[in-house]
N, CA, C and O atoms as a MOPAC input file, in Angstrom:
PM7 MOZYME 1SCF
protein

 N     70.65800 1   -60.51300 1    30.86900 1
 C     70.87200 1   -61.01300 1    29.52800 1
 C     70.38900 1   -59.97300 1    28.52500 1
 O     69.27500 1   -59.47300 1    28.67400 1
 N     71.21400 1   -59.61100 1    27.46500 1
 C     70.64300 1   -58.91600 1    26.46200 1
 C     69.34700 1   -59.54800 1    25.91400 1
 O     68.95300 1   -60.71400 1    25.88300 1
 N     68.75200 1   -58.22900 1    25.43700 1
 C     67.63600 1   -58.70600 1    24.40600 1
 C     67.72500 1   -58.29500 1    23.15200 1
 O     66.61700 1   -58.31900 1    22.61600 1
 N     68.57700 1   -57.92600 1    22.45300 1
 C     69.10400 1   -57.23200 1    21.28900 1
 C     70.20100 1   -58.39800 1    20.41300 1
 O     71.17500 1   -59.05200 1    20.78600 1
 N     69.69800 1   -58.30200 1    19.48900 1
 C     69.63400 1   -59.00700 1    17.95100 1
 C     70.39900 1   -58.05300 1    16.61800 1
 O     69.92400 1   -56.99900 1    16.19400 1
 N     71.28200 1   -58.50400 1    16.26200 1
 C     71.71600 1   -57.22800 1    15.29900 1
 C     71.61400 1   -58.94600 1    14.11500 1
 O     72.06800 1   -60.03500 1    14.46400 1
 N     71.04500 1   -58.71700 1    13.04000 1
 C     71.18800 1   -59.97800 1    12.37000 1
 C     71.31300 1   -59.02000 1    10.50600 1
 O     71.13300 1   -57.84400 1    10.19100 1
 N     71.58000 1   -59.88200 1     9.94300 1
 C     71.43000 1   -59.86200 1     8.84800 1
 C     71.90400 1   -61.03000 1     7.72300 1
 O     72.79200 1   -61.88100 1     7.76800 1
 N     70.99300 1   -60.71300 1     6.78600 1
 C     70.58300 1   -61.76200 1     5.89500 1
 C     71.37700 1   -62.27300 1     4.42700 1
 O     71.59900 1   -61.44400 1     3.54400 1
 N     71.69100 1   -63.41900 1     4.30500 1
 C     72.72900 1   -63.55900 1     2.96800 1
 C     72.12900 1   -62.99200 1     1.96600 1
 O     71.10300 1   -63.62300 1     1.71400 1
 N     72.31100 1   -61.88000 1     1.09600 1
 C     71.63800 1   -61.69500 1    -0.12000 1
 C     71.13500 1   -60.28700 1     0.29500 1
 O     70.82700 1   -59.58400 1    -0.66700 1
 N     71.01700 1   -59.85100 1     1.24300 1
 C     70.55700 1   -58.47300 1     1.45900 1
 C     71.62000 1   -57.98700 1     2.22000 1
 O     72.34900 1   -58.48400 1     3.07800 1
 N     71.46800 1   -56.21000 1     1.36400 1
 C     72.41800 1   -55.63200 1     2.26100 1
 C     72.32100 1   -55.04100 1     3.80200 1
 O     73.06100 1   -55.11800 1     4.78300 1
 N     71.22300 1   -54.49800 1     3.57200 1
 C     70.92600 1   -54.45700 1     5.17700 1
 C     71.15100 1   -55.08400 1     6.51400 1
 O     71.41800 1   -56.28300 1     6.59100 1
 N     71.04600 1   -54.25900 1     7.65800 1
 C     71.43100 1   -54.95000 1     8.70400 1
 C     70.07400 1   -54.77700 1     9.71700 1
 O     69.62400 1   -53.63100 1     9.74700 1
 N     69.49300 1   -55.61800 1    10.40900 1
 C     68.48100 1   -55.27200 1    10.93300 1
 C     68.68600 1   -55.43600 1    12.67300 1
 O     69.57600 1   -56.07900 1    13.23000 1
 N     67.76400 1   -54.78000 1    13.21800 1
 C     68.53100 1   -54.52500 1    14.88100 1
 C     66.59600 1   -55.29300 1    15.64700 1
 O     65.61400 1   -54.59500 1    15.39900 1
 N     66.41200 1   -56.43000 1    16.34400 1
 C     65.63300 1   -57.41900 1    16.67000 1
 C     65.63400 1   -56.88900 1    18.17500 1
 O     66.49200 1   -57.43400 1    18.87000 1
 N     64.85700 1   -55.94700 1    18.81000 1
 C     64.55200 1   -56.12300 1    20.20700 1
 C     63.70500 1   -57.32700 1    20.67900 1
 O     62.60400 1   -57.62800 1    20.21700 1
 N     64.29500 1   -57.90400 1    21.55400 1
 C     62.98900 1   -59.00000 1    22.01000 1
 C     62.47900 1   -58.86000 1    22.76300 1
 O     61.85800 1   -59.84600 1    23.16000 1
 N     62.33300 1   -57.58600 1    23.53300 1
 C     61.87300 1   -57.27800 1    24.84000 1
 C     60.94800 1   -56.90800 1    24.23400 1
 O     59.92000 1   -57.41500 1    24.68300 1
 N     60.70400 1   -55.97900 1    23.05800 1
 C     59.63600 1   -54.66800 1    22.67900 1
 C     58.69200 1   -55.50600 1    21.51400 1
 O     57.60200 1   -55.27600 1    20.99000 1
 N     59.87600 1   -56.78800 1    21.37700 1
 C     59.09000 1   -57.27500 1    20.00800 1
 C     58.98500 1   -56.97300 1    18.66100 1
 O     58.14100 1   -57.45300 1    17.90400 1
 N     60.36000 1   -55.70000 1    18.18900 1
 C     60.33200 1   -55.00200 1    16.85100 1
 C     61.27000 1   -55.58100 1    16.58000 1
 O     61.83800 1   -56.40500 1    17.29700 1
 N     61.68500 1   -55.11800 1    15.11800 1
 C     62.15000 1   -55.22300 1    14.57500 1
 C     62.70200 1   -53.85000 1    13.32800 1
 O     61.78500 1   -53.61200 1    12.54200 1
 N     63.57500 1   -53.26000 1    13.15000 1
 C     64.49000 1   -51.75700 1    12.92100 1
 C     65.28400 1   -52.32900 1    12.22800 1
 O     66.07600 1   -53.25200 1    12.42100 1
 N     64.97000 1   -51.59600 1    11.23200 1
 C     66.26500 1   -51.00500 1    10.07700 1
 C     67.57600 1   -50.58000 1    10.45400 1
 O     67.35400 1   -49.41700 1    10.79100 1
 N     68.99600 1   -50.80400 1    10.63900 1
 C     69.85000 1   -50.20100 1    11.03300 1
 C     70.37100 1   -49.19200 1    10.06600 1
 O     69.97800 1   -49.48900 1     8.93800 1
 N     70.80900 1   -48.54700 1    10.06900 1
 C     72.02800 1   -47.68200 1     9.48000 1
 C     72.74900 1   -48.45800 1     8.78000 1
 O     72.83900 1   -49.60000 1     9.22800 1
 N     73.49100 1   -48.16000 1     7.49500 1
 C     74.79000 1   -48.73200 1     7.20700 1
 C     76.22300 1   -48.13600 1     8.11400 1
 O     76.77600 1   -47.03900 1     8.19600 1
 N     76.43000 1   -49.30000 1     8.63000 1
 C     77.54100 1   -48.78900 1     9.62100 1
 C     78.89700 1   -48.24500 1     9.21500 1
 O     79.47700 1   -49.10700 1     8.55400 1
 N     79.65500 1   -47.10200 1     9.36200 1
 C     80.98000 1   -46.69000 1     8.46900 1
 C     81.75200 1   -46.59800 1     9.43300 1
 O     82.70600 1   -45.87700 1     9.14200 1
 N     81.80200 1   -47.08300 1    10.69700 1
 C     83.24900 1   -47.29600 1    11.35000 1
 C     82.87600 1   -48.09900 1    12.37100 1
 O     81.68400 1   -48.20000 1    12.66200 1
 N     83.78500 1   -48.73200 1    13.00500 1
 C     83.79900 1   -49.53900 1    14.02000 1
 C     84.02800 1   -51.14500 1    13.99800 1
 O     84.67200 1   -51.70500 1    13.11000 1
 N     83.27500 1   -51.97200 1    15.34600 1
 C     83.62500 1   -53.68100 1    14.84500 1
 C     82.17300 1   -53.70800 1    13.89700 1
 O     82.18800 1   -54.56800 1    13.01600 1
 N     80.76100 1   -52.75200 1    13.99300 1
 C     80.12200 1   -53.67700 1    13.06400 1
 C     79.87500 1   -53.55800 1    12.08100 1
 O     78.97200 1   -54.09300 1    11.43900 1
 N     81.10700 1   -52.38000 1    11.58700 1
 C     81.04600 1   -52.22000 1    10.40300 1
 C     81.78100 1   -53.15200 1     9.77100 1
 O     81.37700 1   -53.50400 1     8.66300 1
 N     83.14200 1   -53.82900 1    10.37100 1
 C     83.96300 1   -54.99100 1    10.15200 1
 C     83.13900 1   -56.08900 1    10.08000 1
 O     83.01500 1   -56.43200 1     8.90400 1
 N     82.67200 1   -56.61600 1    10.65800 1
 C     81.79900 1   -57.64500 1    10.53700 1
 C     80.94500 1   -57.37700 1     9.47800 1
 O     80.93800 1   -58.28600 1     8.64800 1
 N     80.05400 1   -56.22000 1     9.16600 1
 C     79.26200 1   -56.45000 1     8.16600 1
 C     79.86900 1   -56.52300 1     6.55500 1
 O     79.43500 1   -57.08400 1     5.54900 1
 N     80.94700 1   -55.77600 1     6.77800 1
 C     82.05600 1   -56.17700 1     5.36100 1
 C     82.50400 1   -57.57700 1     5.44100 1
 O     82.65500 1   -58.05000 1     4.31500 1
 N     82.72900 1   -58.28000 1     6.26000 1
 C     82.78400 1   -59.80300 1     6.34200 1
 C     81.86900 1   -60.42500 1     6.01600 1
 O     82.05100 1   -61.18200 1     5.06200 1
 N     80.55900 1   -60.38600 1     6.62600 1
 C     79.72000 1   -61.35400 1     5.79800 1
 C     79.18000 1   -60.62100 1     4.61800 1
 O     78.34300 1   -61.25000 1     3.97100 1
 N     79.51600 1   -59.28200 1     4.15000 1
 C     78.96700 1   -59.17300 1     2.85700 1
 C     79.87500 1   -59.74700 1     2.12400 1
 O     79.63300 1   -59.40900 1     0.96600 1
 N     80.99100 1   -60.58000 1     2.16000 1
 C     82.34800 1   -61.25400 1     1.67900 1
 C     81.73200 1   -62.99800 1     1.80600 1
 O     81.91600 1   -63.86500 1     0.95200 1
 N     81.09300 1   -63.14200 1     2.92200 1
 C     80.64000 1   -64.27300 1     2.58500 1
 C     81.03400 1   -65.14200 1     4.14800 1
 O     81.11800 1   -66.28400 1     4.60100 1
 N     81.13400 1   -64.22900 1     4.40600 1
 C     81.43600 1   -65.15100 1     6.69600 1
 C     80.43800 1   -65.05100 1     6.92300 1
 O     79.61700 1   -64.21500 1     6.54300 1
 N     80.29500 1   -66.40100 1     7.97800 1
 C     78.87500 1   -66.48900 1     9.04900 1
 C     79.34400 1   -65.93800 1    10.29100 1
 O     80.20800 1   -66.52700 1    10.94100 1
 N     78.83500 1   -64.84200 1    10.67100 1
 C     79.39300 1   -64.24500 1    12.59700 1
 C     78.35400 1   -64.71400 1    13.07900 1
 O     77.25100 1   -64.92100 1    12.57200 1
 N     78.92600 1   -64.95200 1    14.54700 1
 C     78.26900 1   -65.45700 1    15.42900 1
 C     78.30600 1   -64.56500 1    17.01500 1
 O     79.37100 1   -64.69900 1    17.61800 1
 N     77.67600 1   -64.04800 1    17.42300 1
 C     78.60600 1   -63.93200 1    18.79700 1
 C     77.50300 1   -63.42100 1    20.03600 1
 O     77.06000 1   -62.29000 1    20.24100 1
 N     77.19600 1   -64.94100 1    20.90700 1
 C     75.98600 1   -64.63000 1    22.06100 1
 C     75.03800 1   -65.42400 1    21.08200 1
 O     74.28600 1   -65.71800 1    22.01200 1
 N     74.51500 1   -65.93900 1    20.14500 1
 C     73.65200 1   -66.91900 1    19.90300 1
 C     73.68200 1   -68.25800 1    19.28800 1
 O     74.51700 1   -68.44800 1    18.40300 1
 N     72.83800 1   -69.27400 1    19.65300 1
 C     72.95400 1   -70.42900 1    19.83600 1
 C     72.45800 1   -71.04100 1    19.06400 1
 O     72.75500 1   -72.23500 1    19.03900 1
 N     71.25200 1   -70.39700 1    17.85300 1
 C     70.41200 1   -70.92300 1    16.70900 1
 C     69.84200 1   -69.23000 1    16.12500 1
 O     69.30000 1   -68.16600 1    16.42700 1
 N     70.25300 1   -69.75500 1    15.45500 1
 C     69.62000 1   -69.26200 1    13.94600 1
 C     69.12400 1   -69.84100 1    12.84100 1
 O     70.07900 1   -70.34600 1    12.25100 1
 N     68.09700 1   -70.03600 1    12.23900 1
 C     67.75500 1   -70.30500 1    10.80900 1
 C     67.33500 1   -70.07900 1     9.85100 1
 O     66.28700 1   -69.57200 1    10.25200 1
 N     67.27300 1   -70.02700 1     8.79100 1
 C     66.16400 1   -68.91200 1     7.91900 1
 C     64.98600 1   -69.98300 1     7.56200 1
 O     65.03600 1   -71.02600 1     6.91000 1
 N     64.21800 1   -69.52300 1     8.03900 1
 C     62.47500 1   -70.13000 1     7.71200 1
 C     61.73500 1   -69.26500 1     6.36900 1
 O     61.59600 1   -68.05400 1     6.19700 1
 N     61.42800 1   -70.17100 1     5.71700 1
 C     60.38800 1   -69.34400 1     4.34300 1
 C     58.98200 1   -68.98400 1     4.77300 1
 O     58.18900 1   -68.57100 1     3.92700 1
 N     58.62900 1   -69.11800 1     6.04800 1
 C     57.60100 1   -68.13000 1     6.35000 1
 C     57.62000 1   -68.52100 1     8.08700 1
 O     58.46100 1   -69.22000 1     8.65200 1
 N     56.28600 1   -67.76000 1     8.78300 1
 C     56.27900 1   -67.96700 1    10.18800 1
 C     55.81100 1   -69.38100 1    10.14700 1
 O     56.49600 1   -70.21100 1    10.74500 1
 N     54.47600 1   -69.86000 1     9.37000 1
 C     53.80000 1   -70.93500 1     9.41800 1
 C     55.27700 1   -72.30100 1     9.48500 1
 O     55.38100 1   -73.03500 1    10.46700 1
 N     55.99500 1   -72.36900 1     8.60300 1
 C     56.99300 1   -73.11900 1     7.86500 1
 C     58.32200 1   -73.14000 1     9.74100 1
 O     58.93800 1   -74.14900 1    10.08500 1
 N     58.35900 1   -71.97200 1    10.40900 1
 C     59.10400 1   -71.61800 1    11.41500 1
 C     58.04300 1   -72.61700 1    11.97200 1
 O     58.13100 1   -73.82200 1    11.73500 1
 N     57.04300 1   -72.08300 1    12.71500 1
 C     56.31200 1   -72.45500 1    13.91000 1
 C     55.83100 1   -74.19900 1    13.54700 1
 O     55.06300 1   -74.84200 1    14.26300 1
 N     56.24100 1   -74.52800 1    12.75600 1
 C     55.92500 1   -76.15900 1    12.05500 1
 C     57.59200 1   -76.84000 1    12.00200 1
 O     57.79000 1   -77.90700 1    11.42200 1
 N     58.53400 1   -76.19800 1    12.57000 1
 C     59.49900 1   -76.65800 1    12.79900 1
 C     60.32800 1   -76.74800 1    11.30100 1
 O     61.37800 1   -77.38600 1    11.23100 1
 N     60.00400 1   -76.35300 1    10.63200 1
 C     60.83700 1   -76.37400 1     9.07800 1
 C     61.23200 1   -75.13400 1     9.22500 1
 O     60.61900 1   -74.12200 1     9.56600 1
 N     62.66000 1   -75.38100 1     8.84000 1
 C     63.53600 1   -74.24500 1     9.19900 1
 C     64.26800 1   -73.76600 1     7.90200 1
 O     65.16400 1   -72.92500 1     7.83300 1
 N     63.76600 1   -74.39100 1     7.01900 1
 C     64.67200 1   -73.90100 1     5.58100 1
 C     64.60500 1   -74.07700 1     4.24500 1
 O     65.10000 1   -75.08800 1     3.74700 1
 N     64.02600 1   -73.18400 1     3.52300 1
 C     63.81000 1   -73.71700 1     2.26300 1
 C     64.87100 1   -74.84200 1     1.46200 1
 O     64.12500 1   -75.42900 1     0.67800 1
 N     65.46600 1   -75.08100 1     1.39600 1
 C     65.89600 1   -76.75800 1     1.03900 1
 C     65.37100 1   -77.78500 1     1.75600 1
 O     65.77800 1   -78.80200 1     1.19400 1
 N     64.62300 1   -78.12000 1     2.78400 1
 C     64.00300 1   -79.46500 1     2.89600 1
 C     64.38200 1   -79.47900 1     4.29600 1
 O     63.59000 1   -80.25200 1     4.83500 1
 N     65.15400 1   -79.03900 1     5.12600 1
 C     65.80900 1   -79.40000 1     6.16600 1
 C     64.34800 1   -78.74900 1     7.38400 1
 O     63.49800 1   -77.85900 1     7.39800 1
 N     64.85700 1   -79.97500 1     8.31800 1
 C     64.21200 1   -79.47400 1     9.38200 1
 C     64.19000 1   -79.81700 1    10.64600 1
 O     64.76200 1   -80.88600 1    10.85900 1
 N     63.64600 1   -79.19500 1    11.74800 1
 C     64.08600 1   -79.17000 1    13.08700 1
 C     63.12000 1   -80.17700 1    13.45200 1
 O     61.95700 1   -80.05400 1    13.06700 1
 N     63.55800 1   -81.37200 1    14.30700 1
 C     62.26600 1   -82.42800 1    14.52100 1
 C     62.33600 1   -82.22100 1    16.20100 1
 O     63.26900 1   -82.62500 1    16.89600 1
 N     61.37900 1   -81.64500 1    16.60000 1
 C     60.93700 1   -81.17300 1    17.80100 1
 C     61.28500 1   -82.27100 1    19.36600 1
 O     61.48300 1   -81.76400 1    20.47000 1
 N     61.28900 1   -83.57800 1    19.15000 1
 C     61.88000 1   -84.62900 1    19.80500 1
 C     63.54100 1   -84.38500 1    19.96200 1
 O     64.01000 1   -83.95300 1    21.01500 1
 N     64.25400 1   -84.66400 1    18.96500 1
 C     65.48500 1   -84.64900 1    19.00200 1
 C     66.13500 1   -83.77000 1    18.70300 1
 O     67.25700 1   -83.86100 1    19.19900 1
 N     65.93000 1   -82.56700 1    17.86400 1
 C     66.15800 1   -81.07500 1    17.92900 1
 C     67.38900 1   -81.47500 1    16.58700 1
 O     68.46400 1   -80.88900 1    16.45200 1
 N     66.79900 1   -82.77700 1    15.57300 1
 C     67.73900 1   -82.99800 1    14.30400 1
 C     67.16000 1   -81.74600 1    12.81300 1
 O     66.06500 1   -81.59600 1    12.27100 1
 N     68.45700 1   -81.10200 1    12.60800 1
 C     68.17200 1   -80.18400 1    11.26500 1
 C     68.95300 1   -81.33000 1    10.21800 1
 O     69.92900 1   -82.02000 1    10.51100 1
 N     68.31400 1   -81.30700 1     9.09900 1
 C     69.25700 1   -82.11200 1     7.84800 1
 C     69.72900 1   -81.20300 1     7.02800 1
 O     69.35800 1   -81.74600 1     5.98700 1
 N     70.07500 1   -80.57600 1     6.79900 1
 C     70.46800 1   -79.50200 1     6.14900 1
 C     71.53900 1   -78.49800 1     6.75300 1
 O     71.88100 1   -77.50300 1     6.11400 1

């Protein structure tokens, strides 16, 4: 299974590259050819890509993550039933 994360964030241009093996986290390049450069012109347009993961959320801090609140609007992950409202 990969351990590699290419993510990036609504509102920033950057693209960031998430090893989970090593535990970092890297700045990518702005990409000028290829699929992720296509993709990253897509969601800088406003698409959500997906491809190989199963959750994502944006948390307003680790504390707010590791407490199961997954999103600054109110929504959140309830650890029993795995319900987000948001």
């Amino acid at each position: 299974m990969a351990n590699i994360v290419v993510l990036g964030l609504q509102g920033e241009e950057g693209l960031w590259m998430v090893d989970l093996g090593a535990g970092t986290v890297t700045a990518l390049p702005v990409p000028t050819t290829g699929a992720l450069k296509a993709a990253d012109d897509l969601r800088k347009a406003g698409a959500t890509i997906s491809k190989g993961v199963n959750l994502a959320a944006l948390a307003t801090s680790a504390e707010a993550a590791s407490g199961g609140y997954m999103d600054a609007g109110g929504g959140y992950m309830d650890t029993d039933g795995g319900y987000m409202d948001k």
